[in-house]
C-alpha positions as MATLAB code, in Angstrom:
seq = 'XXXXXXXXXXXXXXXXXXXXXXXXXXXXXXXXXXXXXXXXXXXXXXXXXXXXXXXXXXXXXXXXXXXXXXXXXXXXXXXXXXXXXXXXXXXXXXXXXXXXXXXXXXXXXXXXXXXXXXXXXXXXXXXXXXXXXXXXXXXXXXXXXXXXXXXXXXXXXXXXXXXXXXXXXXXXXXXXXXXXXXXXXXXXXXXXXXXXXXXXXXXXXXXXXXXXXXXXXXXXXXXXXXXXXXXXXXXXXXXXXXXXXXXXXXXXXXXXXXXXXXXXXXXXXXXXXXXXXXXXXXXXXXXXXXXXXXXXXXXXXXXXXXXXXXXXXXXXXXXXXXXXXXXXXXXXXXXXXXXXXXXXXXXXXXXXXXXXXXXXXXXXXXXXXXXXXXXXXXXXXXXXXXXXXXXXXXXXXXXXXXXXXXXXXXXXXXXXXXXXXXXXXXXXXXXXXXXXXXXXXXXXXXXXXXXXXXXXXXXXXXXXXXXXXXXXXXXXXXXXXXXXXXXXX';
ca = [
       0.000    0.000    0.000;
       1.769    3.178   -1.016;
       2.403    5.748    1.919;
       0.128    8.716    2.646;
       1.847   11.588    2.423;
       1.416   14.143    5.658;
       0.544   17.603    4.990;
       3.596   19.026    5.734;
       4.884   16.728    2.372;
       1.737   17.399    0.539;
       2.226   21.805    1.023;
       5.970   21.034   -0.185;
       4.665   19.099   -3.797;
       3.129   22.375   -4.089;
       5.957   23.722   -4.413;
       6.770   24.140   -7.831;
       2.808   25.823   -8.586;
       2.189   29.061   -9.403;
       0.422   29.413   -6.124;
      -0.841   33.146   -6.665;
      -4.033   32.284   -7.128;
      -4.938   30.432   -3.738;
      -7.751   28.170   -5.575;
      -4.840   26.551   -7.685;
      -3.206   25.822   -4.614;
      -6.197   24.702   -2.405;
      -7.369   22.388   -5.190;
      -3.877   20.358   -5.736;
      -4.216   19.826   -2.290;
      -7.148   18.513   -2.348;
      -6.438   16.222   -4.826;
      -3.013   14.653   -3.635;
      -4.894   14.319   -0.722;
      -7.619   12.223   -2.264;
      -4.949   10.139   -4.246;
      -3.347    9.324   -1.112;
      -5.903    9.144    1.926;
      -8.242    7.395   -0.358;
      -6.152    4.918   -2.476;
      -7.073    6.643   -5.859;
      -5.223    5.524   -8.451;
      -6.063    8.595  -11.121;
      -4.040   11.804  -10.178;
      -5.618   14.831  -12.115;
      -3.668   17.967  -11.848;
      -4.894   19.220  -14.975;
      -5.536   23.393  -15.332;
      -3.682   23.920  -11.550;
      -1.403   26.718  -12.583;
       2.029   24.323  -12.195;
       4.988   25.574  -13.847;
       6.459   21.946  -12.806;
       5.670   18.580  -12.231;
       6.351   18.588   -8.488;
       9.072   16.145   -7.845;
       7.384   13.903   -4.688;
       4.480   13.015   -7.222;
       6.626   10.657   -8.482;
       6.695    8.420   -5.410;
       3.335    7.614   -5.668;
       4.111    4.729   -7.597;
       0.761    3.603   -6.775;
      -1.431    5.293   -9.294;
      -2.407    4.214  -13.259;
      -3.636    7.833  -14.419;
      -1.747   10.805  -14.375;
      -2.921   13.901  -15.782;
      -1.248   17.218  -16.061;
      -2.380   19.025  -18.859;
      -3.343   22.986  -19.315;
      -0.377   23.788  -17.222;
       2.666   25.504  -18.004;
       4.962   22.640  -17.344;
       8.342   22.778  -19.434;
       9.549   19.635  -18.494;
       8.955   16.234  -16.850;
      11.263   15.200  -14.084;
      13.205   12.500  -14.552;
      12.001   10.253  -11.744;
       8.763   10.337  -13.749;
      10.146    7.087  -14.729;
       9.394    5.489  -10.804;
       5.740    5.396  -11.943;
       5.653    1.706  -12.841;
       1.801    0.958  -12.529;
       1.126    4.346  -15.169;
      -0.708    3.132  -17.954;
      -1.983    6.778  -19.022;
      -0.351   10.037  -19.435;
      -1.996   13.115  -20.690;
       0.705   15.770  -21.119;
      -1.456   18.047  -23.565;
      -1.632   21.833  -23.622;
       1.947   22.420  -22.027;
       5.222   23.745  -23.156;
       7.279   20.197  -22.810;
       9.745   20.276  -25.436;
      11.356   17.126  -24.719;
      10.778   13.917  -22.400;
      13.183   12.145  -20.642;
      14.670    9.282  -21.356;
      13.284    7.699  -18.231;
       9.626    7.434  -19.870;
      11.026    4.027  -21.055;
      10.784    2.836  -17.509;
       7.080    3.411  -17.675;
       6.598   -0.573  -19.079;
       2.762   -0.738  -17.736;
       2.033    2.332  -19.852;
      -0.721    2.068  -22.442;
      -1.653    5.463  -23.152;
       0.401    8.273  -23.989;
      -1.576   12.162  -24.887;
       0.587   14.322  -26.473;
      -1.441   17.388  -27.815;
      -0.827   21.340  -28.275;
       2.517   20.759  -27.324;
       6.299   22.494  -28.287;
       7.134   18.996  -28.120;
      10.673   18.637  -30.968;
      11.452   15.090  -30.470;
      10.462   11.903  -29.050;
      13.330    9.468  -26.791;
      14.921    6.779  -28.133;
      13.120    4.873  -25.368;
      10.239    4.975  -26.395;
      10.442    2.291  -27.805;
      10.757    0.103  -24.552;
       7.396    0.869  -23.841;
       5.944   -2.701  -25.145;
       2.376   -2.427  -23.106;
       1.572    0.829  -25.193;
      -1.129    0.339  -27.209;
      -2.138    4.138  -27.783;
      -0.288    7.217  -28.885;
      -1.642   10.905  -29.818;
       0.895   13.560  -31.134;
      -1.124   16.243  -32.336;
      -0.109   20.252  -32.789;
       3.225   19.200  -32.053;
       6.748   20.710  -33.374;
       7.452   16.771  -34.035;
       9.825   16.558  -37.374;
      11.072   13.138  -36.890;
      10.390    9.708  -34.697;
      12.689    7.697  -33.515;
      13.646    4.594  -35.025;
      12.687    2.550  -32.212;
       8.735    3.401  -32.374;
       9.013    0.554  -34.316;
       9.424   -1.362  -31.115;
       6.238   -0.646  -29.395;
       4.837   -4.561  -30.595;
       1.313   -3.702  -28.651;
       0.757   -0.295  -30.362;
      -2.990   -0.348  -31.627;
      -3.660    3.212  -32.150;
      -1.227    5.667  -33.815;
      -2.832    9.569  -34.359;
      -0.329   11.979  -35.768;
      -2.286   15.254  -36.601;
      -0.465   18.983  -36.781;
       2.564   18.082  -36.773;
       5.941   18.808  -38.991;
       6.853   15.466  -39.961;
       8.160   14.889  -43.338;
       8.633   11.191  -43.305;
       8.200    8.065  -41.057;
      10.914    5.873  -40.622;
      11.050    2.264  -41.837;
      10.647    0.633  -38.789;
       6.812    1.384  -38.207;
       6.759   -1.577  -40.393;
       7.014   -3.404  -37.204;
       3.931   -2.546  -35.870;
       2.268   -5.547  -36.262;
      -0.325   -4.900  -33.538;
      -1.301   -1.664  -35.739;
      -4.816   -1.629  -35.931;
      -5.673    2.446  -36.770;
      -3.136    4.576  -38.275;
      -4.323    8.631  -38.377;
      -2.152   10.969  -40.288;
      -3.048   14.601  -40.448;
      -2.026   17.948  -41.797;
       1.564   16.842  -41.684;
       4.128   17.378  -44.361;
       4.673   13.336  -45.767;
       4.764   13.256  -49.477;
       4.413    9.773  -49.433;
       4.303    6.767  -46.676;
       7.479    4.147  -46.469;
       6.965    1.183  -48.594;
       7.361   -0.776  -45.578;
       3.765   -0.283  -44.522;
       2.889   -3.190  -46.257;
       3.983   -5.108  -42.992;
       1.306   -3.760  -41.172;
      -0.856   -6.738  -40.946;
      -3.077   -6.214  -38.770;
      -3.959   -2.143  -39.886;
      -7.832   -1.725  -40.189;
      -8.169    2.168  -40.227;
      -5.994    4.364  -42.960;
      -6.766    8.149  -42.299;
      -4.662   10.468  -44.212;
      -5.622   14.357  -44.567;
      -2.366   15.731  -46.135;
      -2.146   18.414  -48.515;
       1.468   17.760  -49.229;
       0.976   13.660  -49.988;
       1.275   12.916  -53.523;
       2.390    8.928  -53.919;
       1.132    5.976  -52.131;
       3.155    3.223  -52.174;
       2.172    0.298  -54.326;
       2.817   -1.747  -51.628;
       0.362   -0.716  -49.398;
      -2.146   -3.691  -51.892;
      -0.477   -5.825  -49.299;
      -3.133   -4.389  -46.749;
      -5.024   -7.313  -46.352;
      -7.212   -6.565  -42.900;
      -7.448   -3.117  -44.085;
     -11.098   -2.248  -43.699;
     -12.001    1.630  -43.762;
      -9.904    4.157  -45.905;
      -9.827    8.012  -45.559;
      -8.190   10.335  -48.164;
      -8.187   14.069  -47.835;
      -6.499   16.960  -49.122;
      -4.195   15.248  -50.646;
      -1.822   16.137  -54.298;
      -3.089   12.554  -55.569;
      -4.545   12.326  -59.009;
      -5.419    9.157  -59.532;
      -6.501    6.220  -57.467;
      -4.079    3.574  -57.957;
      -4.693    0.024  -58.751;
      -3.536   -1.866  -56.444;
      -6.678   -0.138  -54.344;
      -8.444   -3.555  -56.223;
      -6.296   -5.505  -53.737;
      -7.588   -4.429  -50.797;
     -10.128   -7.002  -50.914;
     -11.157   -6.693  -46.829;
     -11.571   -3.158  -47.383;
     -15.640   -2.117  -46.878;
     -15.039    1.802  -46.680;
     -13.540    4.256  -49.069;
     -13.696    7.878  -48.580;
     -12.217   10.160  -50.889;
     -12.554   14.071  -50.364;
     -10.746   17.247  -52.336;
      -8.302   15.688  -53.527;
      -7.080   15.962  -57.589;
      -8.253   12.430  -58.605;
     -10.152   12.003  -62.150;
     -10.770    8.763  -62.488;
     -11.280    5.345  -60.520;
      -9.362    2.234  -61.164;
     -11.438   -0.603  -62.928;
      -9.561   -2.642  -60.350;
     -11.738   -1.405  -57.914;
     -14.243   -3.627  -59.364;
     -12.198   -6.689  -57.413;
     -13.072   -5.414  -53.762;
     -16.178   -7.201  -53.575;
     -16.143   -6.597  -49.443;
     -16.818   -3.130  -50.099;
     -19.991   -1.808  -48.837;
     -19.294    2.354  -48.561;
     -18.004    4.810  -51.116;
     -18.361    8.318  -50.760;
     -17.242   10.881  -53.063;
     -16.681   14.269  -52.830;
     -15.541   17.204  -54.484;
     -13.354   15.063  -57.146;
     -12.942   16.063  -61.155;
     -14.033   12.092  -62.033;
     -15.919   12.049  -64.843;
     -17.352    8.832  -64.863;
     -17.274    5.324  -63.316;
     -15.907    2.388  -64.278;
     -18.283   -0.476  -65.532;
     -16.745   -2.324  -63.021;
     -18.542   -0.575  -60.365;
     -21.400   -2.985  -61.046;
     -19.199   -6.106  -59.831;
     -19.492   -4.494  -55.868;
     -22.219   -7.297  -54.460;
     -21.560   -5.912  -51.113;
     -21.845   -2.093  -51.818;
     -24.741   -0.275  -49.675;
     -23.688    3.290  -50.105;
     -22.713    5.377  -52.800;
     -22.304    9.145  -51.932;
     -21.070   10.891  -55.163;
     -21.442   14.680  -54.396;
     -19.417   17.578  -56.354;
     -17.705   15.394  -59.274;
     -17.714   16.007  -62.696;
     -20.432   13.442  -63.529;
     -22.460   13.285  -66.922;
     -23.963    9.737  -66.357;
     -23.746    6.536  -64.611;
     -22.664    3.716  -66.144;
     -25.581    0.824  -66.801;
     -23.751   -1.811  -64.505;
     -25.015    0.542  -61.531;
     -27.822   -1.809  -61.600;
     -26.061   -4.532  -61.109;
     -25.533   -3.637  -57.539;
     -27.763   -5.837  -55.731;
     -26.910   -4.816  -52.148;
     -27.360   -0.871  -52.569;
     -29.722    0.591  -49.820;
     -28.556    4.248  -50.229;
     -28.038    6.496  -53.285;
     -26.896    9.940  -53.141;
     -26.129   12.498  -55.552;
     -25.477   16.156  -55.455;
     -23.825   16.784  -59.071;
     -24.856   19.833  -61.168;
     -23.276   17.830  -64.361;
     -25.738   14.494  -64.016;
     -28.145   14.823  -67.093;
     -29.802   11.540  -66.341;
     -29.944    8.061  -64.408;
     -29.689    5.235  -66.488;
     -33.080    2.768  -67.123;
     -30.913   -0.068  -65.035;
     -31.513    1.649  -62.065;
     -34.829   -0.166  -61.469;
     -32.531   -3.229  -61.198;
     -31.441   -1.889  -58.038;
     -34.594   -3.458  -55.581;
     -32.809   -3.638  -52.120;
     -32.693    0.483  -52.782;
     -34.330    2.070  -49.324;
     -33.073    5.894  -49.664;
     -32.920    7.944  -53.382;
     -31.758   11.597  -53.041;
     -30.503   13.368  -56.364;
     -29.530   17.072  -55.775;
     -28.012   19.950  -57.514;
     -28.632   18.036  -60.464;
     -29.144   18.691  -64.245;
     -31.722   15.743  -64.654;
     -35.285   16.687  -66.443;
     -37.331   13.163  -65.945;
     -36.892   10.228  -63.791;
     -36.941    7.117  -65.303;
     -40.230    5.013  -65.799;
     -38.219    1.913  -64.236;
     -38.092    3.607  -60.540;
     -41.221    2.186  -60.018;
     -39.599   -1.022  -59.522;
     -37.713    0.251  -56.519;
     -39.932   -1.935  -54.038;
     -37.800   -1.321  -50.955;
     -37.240    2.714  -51.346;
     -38.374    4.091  -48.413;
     -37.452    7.415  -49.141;
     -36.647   10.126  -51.808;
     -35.489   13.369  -51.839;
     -35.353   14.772  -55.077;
     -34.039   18.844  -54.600;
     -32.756   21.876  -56.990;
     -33.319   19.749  -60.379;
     -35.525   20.539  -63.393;
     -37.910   17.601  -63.447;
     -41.304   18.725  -64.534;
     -43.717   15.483  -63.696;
     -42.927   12.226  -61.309;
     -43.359    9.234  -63.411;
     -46.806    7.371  -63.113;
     -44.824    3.930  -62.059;
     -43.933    5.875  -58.594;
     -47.491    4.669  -57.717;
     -45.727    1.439  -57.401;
     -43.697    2.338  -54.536;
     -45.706    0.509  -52.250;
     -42.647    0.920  -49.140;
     -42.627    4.336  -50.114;
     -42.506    6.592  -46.304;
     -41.415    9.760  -47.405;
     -41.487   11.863  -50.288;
     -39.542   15.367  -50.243;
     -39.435   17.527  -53.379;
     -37.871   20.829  -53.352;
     -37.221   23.621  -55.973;
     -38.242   21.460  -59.097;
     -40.688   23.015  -62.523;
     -43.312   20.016  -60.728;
     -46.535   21.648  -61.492;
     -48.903   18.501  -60.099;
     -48.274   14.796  -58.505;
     -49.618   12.029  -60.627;
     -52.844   10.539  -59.466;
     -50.831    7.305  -59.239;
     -49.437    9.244  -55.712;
     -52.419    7.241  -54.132;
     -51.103    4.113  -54.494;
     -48.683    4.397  -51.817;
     -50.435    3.235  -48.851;
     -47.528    3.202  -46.536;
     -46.430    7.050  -47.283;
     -46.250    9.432  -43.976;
     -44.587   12.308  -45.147;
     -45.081   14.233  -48.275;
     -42.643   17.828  -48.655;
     -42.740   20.189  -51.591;
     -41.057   23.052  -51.849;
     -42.142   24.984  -55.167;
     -44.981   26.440  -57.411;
     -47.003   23.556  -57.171;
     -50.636   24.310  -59.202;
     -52.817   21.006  -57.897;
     -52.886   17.980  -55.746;
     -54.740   15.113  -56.818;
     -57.524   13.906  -55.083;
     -55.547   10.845  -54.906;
     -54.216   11.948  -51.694;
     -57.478   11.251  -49.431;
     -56.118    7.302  -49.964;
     -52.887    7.379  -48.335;
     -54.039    5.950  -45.002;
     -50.471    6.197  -43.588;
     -49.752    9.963  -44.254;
     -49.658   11.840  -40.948;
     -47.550   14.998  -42.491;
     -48.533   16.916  -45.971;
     -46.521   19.755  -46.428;
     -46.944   22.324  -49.785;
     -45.140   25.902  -49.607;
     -45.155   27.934  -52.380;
     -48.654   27.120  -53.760;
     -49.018   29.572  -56.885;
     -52.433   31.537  -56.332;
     -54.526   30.508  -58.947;
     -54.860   27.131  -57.132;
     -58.251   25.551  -56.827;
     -60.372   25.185  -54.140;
     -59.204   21.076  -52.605;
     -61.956   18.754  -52.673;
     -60.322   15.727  -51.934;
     -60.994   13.983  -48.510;
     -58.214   14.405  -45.854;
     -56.286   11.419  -45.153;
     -57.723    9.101  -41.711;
     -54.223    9.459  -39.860;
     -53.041   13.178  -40.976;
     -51.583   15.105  -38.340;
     -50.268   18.068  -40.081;
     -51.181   19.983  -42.920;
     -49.347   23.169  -44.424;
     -50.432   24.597  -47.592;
     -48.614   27.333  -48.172;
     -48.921   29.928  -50.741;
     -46.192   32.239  -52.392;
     -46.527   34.583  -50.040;
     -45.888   32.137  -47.310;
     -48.100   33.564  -44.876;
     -49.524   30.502  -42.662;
     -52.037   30.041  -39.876;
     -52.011   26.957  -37.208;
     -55.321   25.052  -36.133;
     -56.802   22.251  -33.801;
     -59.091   21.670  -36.388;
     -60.313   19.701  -39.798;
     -63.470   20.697  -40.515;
     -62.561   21.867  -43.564;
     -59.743   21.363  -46.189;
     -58.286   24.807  -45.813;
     -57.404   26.913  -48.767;
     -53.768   28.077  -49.476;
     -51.974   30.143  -46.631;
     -53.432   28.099  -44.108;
     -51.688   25.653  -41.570;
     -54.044   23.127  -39.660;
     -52.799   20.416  -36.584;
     -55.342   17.637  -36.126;
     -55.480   17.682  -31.888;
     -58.069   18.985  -29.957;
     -59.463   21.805  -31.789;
     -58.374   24.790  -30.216;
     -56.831   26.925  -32.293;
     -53.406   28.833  -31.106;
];
């Protein structure tokens, strides 16, 4: 059992805080105190105004958690290294430069926080920390690390984020235990080919506008599951992405890439691409060959089309695009019957295709900011259909058809709508019916209001609205009703 300190001991570890403000003080007290009287085993001596990590801490060799961030600490004592049941340190938001070479003593340690930091360099032993398992190093004045980080044989997590690096050495190649590897706003052109050892790597995250080359070797990758790029100089994806066959996510954001691999046809494991703010002007057949694929974001590329094979994609459950360039969806698309979520944005499309009314599964579509003038008649066979949301379109009217869909809740449109079809009094499910931007000239609504409706907004182009408890009456345009208990607000 580790000694308690008397308060004679405890007033003279206070002796290297700024003490001016008598809170700081008080409360370092009260938490040595705690650590000791009490058996605690996390010491938190974060925000307390030290200017250094009072030496007698360092004898209580009892505790697992020490935190001393948001201080102005410069340096760590070297008896820091007497603290053999540590397994976390958070040194964040200090002015460390440097640690001693006595954090290799600290064998129990798992997790090291290294974060808005002057922090130049990292100890050569390091790398006899072999229970580590996490390290962050992030807004650091890091350039280099030391050869022997390939040593650290339980290291799961590595986060580098704001840091200068320019390279990593050859030896992380010996992080076998690897499992997430996060590299951020540094200044690596490319990663060592020796990454390819890291068998056991699920996570890639790379944000780097200075990255231009990935290694060919990293096809190797064969537990790799989720892939981030960011930012980066690439322009193309390269092939060897088609050996990644574990992989399941891709994201790919601002970078300079124009075109996809028909390689990436091969990853049938893949069930996530999202795609953003890329020049690629079209997909690869081969995109059809993704069995496992459920999501496909594509949002600011340089799309015209998609390729026919999209249909071919007999997992899909969600399809979005936001792509002023799309002109139209291909006919295959009604191929695609495990589809649950359609949104097409920002698009140059003018009609749906008649075969989306073999979508059975879509549950929802969102169709916003494109120049369709009429829904096809087949959506009346979306029989899963639960919400409908059309915004800023030329749709004058919804087809009668609309009254087919018996398990609809939610209908929004946003635009100069000119009728509703009497259709509407069918859809038993429809609690919410939403119309802004009614043009004037619209007639008086004869159509029954739904059993279950709830809500009912039809606006006109004024948008002027009024809210009611009560359905008497369909109202005319302008008018807002609530079924409830009739009183009106």
């Amino acid at each position: 059992m580790a000694e308690i300190l008397s308060q004679d001991e405890i007033d003279k570890l206070l002796t290297g805080i700024n003490a001016s403000p008598t809170q700081s003080k008080t409360e370092v007290n009260r938490r040595i105190s705690q650590c000791q009287k009490e058996g605690k085993t996390q010491l938190d001596l974060s925000g307390c105004n030290l200017k250094t990590v009072p030496s007698k801490i360092t004898e209580l060799t009892h505790i697992t958690a020490l935190n001393v961030s948001h201080n102005d600490i410069k340096t760590l004592p070297v008896s820091i290294g007497n603290l053999s049941a540590l397994e976390v340190l958070d040194i964040s938001d200090t002015k460390i430069t440097a640690l001693p070479e006595s954090i290799g003593n600290l064998t129990a340690l798992e997790k090291i926080i290294i974060a808005h930091t002057s922090l130049k360099t990292l100890p050569e032993s390091i790398g006899n920390l072999t229970a580590l398992k996490s390290l962050f190093l992030q807004d650091t004045s890091l350039k280099t690390l030391p050869a022997a980080i390939g040593n650290l044989s339980a290291l799961e997590v590595l986060h580098i984020d704001d840091t200068h690096l320019s390279d990593l050495p050859e030896s992380i190649g010996k992080l076998t235990a690897l499992k997430k590897l996060h590299l951020s706003n540094t200044q690596l052109k490319t990663l060592p080919a020796a990454i390819e050892n890291l068998i056991a790597l699920e996570v890639l995250y790379i944000d780097n506008k200075y990255l231009s080359d990935l290694p060919a070797s990293m096809g190797n990758l064969k537990a790799l599951k989720t892939v981030h790029l960011y930012n980066t100089q690439l322009q193309t994806l390269p092939a060897f992405i088609g050996n990644l066959r574990a992989l399941q996510k891709i994201h790919i954001r601002n970078n300079h890439i124009n075109a996809l691999p028909d390689s990436i046809g091969n990853m049938t494991a893949l069930e996530e691409i999202r795609i953003n703010d890329e020049p690629i002007g079209a997909l690869p057949e081969s995109i059809g060959k993704l069995s496992s694929l459920k999501s496909l974001f594509l949002e600011y590329t340089s799309l015209k089309a998609l390729p026919a094979s999209i249909g071919n994609l007999t997992a899909l459950e969600e399809l979005h695009i936001n792509d002023k360039h799309l002109s139209a969806l291909p006919e295959s698309i009604g191929n695609i019957t495990t589809l649950k979520d359609l949104s097409i944005i920002n698009a140059d499309i003018t009609a749906l295709p008649e075969s989306i009314g073999n979508l059975r599964a879509l549950e929802r579509i969102n169709i916003s900011n494109i120049p369709i003038s009429a829904l096809p008649e087949s959506t009346g066979n979306l029989k899963a259909l639960k919400k409908l949301l059309i915004k800023n379109t030329n749709l004058r009217a919804l087809p009668e058809a609309i009254g087919n869909l018996t398990a609809l809740e939610k209908i929004y449109i946003w635009g100069p709508i000119h009728t509703l079809p009497e259709s509407i009094g069918n859809l038993g499910s429809l609690i919410t019916l939403e119309v802004f931007g009614i043009k004037k000239d619209l007639p008086s609504l004869a159509f029954k209001l739904p059993p279950a409706l709830r809500k009912l907004t039809l606006s006109g182009e004024e948008g002027s609205t009024f809210d009611y408890y009560d359905f008497q009456r369909v109202p005319v345009p302008n008018e807002q009703f609530s079924r409830g208990d009739r009183q009106a607000r």
